[in-house]
N, C-alpha and C positions, 0 to 999 in steps of 0.2 A: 296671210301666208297659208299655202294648205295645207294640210293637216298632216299630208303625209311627210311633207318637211317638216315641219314640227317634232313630229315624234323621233326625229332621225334621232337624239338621242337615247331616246326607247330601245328603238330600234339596237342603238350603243352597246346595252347592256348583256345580248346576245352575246357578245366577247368574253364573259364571265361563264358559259358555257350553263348546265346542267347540273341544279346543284338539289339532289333531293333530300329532303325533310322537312317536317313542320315549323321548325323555330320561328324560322324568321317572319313566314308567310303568319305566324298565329301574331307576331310583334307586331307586322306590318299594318294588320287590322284592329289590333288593338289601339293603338293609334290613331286610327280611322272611326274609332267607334263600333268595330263588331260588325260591318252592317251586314256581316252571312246569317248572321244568329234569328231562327224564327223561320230560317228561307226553310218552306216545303218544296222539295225537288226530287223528281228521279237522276241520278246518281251515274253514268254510263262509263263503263270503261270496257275492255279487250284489245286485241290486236285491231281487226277492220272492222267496219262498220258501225262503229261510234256515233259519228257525227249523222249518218244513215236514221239510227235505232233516235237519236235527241230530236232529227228534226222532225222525224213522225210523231212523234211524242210530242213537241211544242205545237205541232200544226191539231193534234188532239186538242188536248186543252184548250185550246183559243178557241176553237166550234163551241168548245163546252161554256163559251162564257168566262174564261178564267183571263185574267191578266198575266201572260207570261213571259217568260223570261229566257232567252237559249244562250248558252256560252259555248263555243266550239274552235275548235284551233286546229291545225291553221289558215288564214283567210285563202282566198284565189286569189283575189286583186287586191281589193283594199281594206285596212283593218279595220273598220269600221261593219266586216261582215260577223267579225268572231262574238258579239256584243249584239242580241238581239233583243228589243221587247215587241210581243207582238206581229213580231213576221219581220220588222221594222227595224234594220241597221242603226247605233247609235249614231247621231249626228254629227259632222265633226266639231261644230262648235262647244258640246256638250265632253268629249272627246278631250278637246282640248282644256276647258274648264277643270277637268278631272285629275289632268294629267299637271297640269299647274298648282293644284291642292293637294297633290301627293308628294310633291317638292320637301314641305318641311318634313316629314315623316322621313323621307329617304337619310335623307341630310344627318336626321338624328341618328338614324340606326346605323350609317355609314361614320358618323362620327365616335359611336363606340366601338366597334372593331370593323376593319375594311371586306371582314369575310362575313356579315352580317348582309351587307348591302345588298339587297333585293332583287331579283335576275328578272327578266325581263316576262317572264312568265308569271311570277308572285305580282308585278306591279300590274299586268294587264288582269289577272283573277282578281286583287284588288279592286280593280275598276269597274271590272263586272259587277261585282257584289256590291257595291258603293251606288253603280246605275241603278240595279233592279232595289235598292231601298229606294233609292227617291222617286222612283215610279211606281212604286206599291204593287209590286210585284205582287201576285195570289202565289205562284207558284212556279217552277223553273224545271228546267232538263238542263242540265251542266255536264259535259263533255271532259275528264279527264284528259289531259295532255300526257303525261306517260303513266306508266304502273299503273299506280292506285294507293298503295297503304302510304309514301312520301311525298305523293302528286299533292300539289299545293289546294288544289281544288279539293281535298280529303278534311279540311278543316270542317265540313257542313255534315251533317249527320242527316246524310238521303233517307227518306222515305221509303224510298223503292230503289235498290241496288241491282244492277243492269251488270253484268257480263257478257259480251260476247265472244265467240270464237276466238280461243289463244292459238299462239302459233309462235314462233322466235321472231324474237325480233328486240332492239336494242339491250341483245345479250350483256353489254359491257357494262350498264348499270342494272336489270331486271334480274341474271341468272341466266347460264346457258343451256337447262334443258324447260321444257313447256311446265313442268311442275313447276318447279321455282319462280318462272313468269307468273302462272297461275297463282302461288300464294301472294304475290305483291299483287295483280289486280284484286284479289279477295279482301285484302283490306280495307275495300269502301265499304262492305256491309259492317252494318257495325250492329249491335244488341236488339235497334229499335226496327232495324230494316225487314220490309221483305226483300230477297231476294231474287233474279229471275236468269237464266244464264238457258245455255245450248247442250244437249246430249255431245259431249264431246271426251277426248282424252284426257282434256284437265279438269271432268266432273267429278273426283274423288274428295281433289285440293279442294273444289267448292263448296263439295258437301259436307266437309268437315268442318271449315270454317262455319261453316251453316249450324251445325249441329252443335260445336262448342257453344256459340255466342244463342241459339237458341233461335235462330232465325230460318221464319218458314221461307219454302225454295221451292221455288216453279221450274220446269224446263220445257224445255221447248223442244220436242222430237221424242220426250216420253209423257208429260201432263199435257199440254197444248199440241196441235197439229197443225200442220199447214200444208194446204193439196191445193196445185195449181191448176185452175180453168183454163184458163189461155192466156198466151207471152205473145208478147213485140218487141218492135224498140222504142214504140213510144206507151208502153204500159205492161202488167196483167195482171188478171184477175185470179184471185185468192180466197180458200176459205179455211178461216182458222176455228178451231174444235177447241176448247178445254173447260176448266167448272164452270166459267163463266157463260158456256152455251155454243152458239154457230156464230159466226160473222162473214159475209162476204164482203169481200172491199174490194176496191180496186187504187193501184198504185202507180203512178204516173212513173217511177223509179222502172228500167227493165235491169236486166239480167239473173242468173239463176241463183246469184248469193243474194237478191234481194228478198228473195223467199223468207230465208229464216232471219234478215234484219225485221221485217214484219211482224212473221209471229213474236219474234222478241219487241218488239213497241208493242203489237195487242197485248199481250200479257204481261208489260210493264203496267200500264192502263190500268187491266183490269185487276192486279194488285194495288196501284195509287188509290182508284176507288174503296178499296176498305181498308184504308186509313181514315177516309169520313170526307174523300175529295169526292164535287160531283162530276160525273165522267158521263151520260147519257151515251149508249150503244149508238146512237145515230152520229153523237159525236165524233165517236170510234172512226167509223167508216167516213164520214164526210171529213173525216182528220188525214185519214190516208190519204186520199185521194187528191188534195190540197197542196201533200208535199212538195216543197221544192226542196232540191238538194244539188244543187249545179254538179257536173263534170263527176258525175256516176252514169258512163253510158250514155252520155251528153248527145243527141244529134244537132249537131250546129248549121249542118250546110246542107243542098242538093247538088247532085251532077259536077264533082264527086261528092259522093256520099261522106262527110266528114264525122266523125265521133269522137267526144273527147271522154278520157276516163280518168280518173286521177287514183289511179292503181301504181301504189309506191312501194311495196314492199314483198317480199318474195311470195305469201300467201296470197296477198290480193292482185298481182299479176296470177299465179293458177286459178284465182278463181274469174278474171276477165278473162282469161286466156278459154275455161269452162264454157261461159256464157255468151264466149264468140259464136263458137263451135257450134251451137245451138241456135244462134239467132242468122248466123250468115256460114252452113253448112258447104265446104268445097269453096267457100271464097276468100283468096288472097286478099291481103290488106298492102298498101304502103304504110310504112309505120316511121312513126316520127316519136322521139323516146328522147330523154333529158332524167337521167335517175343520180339520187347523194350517197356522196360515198358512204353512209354508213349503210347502208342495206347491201342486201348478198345479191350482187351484181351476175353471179352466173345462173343462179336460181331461177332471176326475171327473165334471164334473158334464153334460159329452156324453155320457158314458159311463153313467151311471146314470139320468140322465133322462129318459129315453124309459121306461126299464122304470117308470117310476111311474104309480100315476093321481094320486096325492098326494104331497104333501113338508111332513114336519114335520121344520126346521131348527132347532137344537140347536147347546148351546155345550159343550163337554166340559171339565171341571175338570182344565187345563191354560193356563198364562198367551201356550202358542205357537198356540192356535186362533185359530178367525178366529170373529168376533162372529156368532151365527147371524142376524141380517140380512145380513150379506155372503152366508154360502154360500146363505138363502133367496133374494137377487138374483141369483146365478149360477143357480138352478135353474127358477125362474119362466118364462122363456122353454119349459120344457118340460115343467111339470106345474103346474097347482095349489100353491100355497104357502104357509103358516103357519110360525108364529115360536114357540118352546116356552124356554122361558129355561133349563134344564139336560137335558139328558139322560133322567133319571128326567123329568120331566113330559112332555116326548116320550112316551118308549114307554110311559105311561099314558093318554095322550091317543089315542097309537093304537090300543090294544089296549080302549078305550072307544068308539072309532067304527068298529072294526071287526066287520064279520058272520063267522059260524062259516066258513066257505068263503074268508073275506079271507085275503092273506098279506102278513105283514110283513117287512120286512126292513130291518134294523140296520147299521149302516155309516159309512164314511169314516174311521176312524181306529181303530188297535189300543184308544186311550182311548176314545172313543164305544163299544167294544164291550165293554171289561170293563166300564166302568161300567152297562152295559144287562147285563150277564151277572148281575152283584153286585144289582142292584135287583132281576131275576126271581128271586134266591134260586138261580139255577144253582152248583153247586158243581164246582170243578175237577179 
């Protein structure tokens, strides 16, 4: 059977929606035996660039000789990417193994109360942490799925506590202004951490948090620097400044918010390092350089120039919308878009519509999107408009009216973007 039917009950458990705090997810591994307990990891949460800041950070350590460990959410295509050791997607047969042995556990905790039962995000961080013991993980970057202080991945007391850029965003459970967000992501730093975050508007919440719990705090725009050499779309080169010394790297990632995802991986780095991990500077740089992180600025295709980006939410459409601007100055895009109803649908679509000369609006096979006549009504006011009923007939319909010299570009949801990844035959 494959794997991905398999999990369809996994999958199931999505129905139970968003359920934050510890309890459960601390019962569910207890259960399990603990197996987070001991993991040394950097810690990552903020609004974007998360999954950006972990995979640099795993592609580090692995130069450095380490066995590691990446958890990140949510996949492009198959779940088998969110689960990494090593560079290296868990198996699905391992996958499946995992997910059969977490059976009696659910069962029990489902059979003391029905509001115990474990959401589908506890069961899959479960799994992670369960993987990276039996492969004797050295060490991990773990990607929080929301907040931070009730994200179920907060059960593990990081090493090195990673914030990045806040911004709004699932106000319904975080708090609806950026402080409020900012003190629930601050919850991953805990007593023993350091922690490493961006000169931004929510640096007061962090630095207090920091200062309570006694935890030293790096930032990134006032202790570390990062000054950009030269950009494309298939790299730039970068040199980051702080106590640690100079480094010049270069980063296969383009756009211009990849700048401070960088500096914030070097300076997660080089706080991991004095905790008594070995980190060698060569590592550093030959880590960066290594990353892969699909569908950030993606180029997929030539003649038309095709790009995918998996910009989902109102800050990381301004900040694509930024790094267009800069890398393809004066040129219109056809823009093919599939965005979920919970993010602020007119924000994106200020933010992206200008760059189009057209819009073909798209429903992504997800039951939280929004009908692509809605996102085609939010974008009308700024380009040309058409309606394409999945995704795949989208980015066929564009890359059919498109001229050798047209560029396209993919967007509005990490799902609009694997699913455009999976239909061009892109492999990850």
């Amino acid at each position: 059977m494959d794997v991905q039917e398999a999990l369809d009950p996994l999958y199931h458990l999505e129905r139970f929606g968003i359920k934050l705090g510890l309890d459960n997810i601390r019962q569910l591994l207890g259960l399990l035996g603990n197996p987070q307990e001991g993991l040394r990891a950097v810690h990552v949460t903020g609004t974007n660039g998360k999954g950006s800041v972990s995979a640099t950070v795993a592609s580090a350590l692995q130069k450095a000789g380490h066995r590691v460990g990446l958890y990140t959410s949510p996949h492009l295509i198959r779940f088998n990417e969110r689960i990494q050791v090593d560079g290296l997607p868990i198996p699905d047969e391992v996958i499946l193994r995992l997910w059969e042995g977490i059976q009696p556990a659910m069962r029990q905790m489902d059979g003391e109360r029905t509001v115990n039962r474990p959401t589908f995000f506890e069961v899959t961080t479960a799994m992670a942490f369960q993987y990276f013991r039996e492969r004797e993980v050295d060490v991990a970057a773990i990607e929080v799925g929301m907040g931070g202080r009730f994200d179920a991945t907060n059960v593990l007391d990081g090493r090195v506590a990673v914030i990045t850029r806040v911004g709004l965003e699932h106000t319904e459970h975080l708090g609806r202004t950026v402080d409020r967000i900012a003190r629930e992501k601050a919850g991953i730093i805990k007593p023993a951490s350091r922690a490493v975050t961006v000169d931004q508007e929510a640096l007061p919440v962090i630095e207090a948090r920091c200062r309570d719990l006694g935890a030293p705090l790096t930032v990134v725009g006032r202790d570390v620097t990062v000054e950009r050499l030269s950009q494309g779309l298939s790299g730039q080169r970068l040199r980051v400044r702080g106590p640690f010394g100079e480094l010049e790297v270069a980063t296969p990632l383009a756009g211009s918010f990849q700048v401070e995802n960088v500096g914030l991986a070097v300076a997660a780095l080089a706080e991991f390092r004095k905790t008594g991990v070995d980190i060698p500077d060569a590592a550093i740089v030959s880590g960066v350089a290594a990353t892969r992180w699909p569908a950030r600025l993606q180029k997929v295709r030539d003649e038309p120039l095709v790009v995918v980006d998996g910009a989902h939410n109102g800050p990381a459409a301004a900040a694509l919308a930024s790094a267009y601007a800069e890398l393809f100055p004066g040129k219109k895009c056809l823009l093919v878009t599939g965005i979920l109803a919970d993010k602020d649908l007119a924000s994106m679509a200020a933010s992206l519509g200008p760059l189009a000369a057209r819009v073909i609006a798209c429903h992504p096979k997800s039951h939280r999107a929004y009908h692509a006549e809605e996102v085609a009504s939010a974008f009308r006011r700024y380009a040309p408009t058409e309606v394409a009923p999945a995704v795949a007939d989208a980015v066929d319909r564009a890359l059919a009216e498109s001229a050798k010299d047209d560029l396209v570009l993919i967007t509005g949801s990490i799902y609009t973007a694997g699913e455009a990844l999976e239909h061009l035959g892109v492999r990850l």
